[in-house]
Wavefront OBJ file of the C-alpha trace (Angstrom):
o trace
v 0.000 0.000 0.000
v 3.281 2.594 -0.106
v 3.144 2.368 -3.769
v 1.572 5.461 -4.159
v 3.447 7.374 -1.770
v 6.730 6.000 -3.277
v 4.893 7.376 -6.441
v 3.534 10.735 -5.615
v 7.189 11.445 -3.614
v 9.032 10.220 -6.548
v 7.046 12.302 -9.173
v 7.471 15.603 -7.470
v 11.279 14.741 -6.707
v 11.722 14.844 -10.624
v 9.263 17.838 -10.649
v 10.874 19.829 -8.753
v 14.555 19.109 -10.271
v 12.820 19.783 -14.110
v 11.502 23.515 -12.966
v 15.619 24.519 -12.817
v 15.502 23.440 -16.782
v 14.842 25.252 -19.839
v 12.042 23.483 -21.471
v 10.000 24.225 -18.446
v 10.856 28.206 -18.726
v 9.680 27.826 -22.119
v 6.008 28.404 -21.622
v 7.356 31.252 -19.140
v 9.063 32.435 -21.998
v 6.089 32.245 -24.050
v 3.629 33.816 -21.857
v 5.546 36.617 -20.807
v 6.420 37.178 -24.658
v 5.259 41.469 -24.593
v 7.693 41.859 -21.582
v 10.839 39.693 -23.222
v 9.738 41.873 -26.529
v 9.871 38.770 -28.731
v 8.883 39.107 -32.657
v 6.182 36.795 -34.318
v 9.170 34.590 -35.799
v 10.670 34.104 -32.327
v 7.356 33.087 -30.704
v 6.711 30.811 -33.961
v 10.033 29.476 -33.613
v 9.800 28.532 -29.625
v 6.063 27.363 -30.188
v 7.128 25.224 -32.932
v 9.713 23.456 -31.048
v 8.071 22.727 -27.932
v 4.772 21.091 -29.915
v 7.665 18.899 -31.746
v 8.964 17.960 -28.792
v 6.491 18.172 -25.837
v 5.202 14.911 -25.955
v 8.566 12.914 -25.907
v 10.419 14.929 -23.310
v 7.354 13.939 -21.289
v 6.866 10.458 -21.953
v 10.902 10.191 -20.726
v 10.632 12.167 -18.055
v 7.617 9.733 -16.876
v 9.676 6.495 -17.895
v 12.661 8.231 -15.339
v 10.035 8.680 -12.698
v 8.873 4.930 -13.074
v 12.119 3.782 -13.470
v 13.117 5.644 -10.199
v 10.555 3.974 -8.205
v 10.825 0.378 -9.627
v 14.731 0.958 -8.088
v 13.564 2.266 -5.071
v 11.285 -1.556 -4.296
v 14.239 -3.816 -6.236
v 16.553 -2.075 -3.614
v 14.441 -3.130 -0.777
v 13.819 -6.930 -2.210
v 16.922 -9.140 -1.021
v 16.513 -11.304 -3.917
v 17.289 -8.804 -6.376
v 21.373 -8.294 -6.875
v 23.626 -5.490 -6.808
v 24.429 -6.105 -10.517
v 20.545 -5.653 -11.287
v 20.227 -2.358 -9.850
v 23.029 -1.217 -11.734
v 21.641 -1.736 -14.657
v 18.698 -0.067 -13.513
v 20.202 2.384 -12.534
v 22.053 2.986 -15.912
v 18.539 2.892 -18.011
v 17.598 5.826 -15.874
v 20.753 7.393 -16.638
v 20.714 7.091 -20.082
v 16.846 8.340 -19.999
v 17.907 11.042 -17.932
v 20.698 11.977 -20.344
v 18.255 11.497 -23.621
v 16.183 14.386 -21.563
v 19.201 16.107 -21.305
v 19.644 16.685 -25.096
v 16.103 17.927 -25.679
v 16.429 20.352 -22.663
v 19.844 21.703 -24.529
v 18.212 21.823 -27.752
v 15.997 23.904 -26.782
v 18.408 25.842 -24.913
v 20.575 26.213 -27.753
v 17.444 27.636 -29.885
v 16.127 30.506 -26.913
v 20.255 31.364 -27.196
v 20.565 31.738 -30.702
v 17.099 33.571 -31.078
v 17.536 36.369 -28.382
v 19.414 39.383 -28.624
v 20.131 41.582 -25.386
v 16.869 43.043 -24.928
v 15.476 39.863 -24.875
v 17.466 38.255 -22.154
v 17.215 41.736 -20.058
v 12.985 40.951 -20.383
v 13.514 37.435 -19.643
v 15.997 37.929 -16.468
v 13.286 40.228 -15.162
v 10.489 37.534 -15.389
v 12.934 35.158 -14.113
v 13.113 37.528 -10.872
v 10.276 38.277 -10.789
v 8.572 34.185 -10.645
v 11.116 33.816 -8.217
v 10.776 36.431 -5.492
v 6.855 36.692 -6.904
v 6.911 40.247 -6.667
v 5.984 42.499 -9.151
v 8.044 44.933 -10.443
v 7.328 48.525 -10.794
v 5.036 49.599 -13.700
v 8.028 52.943 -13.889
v 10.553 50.260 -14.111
v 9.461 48.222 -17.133
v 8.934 51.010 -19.083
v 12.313 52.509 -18.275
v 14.809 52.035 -21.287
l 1 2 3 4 5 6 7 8 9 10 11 12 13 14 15 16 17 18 19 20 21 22 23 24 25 26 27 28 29 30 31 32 33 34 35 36 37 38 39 40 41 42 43 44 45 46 47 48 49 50 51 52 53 54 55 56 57 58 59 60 61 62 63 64 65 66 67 68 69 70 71 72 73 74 75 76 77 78 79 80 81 82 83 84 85 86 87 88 89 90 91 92 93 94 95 96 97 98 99 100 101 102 103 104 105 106 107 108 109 110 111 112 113 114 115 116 117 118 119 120 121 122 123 124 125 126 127 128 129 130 131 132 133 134 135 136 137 138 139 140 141 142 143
């Protein structure tokens, strides 16, 4: 009956280690487009990317999160060997890393499509999601 907490624990474990990523700034990115001052191509090209790759990133980041968890029980069954978990442990590695290289895809796009103004609008939403403050009306009109 601890399946689902093992579940539920492991899920926002991973959840909360993916909102330090990219991919998940990209609908931040997306919503907050006026502020970061992005053009129609720039929005086109972000949207465009994330509905081409949504739906894997996903689906991996849900195999990690099983994965995770069916480690978590083999650990705690003696009959399962060290060898065996090492091997588990490598297919969530190589998951994990598979993840990686849509997250720096997509990181490599956002870099390649903004120019200054754009990263000054995006640091700004960054602070402000993170302190969850608003920042002055005066000061976001400044130039």
């Amino acid at each position: 009956h601890n399946h689902t907490h093992f579940e539920s624990s492991a899920a926002s474990d991973v959840y909360k280690r993916q909102i330090n990523y990219l991919p998940s700034l990209l609908p931040v990115i997306i919503e907050n487009s006026d502020v970061i001052e992005l053009t129609d191509e720039q929005i086109i090209a972000l949207q465009t990317w994330r509905e081409t790759n949504r739906e894997d990133v996903i689906a991996k980041m849900n195999e990690i999160v099983k994965k995770r968890v069916a480690i978590k029980e083999a650990a705690l069954s003696p009959d399962v060997s060290s060898a065996r978990l090492i091997q588990m442990q490598n297919e969530a590695f190589r998951l994990q890393r598979e993840v990686l290289v849509y997250k720096l895809s997509c990181r490599d796009l956002v870099i390649s499509t903004f120019d200054r103004n754009n990263w000054e609008g995006f640091f700004m939403v960054l602070a402000e999601q993170e302190m969850g403050v608003e920042l002055p009306e005066m000061y976001l009109t400044q130039q």
